[in-house]
C-alpha positions as CSV (number, residue, x, y, z in Angstrom):
1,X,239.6,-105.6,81.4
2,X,241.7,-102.2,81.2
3,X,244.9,-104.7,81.5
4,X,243.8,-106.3,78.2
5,X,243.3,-102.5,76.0
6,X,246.6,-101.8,73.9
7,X,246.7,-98.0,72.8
8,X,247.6,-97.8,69.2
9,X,250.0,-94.8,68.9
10,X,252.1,-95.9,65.3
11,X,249.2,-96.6,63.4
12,X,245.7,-94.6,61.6
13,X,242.8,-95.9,62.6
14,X,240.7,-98.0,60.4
15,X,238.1,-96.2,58.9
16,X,234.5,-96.8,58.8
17,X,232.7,-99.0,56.7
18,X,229.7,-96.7,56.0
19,X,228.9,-93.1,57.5
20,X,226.1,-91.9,58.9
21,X,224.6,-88.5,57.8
22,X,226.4,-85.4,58.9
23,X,224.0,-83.1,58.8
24,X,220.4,-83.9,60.8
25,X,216.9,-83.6,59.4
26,X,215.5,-81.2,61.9
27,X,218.6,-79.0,61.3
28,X,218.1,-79.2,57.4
29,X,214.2,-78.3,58.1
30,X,214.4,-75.1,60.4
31,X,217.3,-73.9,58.1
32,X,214.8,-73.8,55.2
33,X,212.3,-72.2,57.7
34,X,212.0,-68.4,57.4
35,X,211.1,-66.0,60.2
36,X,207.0,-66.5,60.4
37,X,207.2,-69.9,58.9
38,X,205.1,-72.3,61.2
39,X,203.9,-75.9,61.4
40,X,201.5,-78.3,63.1
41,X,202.7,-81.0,65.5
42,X,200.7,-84.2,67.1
43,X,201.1,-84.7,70.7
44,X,203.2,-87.7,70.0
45,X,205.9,-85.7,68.6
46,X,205.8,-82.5,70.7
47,X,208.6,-83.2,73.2
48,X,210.6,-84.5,70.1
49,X,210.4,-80.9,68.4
50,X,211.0,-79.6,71.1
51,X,214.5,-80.8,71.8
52,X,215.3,-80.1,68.3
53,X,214.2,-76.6,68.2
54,X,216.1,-76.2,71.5
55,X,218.9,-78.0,70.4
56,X,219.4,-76.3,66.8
57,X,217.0,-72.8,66.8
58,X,218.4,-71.8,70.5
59,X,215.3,-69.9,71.7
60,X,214.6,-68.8,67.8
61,X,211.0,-70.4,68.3
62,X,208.1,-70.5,70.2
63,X,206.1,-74.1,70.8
64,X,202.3,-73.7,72.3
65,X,199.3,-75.4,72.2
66,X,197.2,-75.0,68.9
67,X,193.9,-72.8,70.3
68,X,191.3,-74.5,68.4
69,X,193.0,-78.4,68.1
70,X,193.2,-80.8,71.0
71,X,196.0,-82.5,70.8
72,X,198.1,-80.6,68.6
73,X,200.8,-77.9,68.9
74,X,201.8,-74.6,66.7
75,X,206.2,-74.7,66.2
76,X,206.6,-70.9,65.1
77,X,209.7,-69.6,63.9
78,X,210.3,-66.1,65.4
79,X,213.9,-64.7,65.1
């Protein structure tokens, strides 16, 4: 298979026919988010918010079980 790849070094590459979105939903969200701002998450979602908060806040946020909810989760935006 490696025989069979040509490198292309004259010519641009084609360009794609549609793009994706360049900025992500979770990043638009917490940048709208104030320090204090907070919301509720389901179970379901809680290992999803948390890779975006990791991946976009950096340890700006704290992620812990709601004290009166089963179930459910606080996201708190701290710094």
């Amino acid at each position: 298979m490696i025989m069979s790849i040509k490198i292309q070094r004259t010519q641009t590459a084609p360009r794609p026919s549609h793009r994706s979105r360049r900025t992500s939903q979770w990043r638009e969200l917490f940048n709208t988010m104030k320090v204090g701002d907070w919301f509720v998450v389901d179970k379901q979602f809680y290992s999803r918010v948390g890779n975006a908060g990791q991946l976009y806040l950096k340890g700006k946020y704290s992620l812990y079980k709601h004290p009166e909810q089963n179930d459910q989760y606080i996201f708190l935006r701290q710094k």
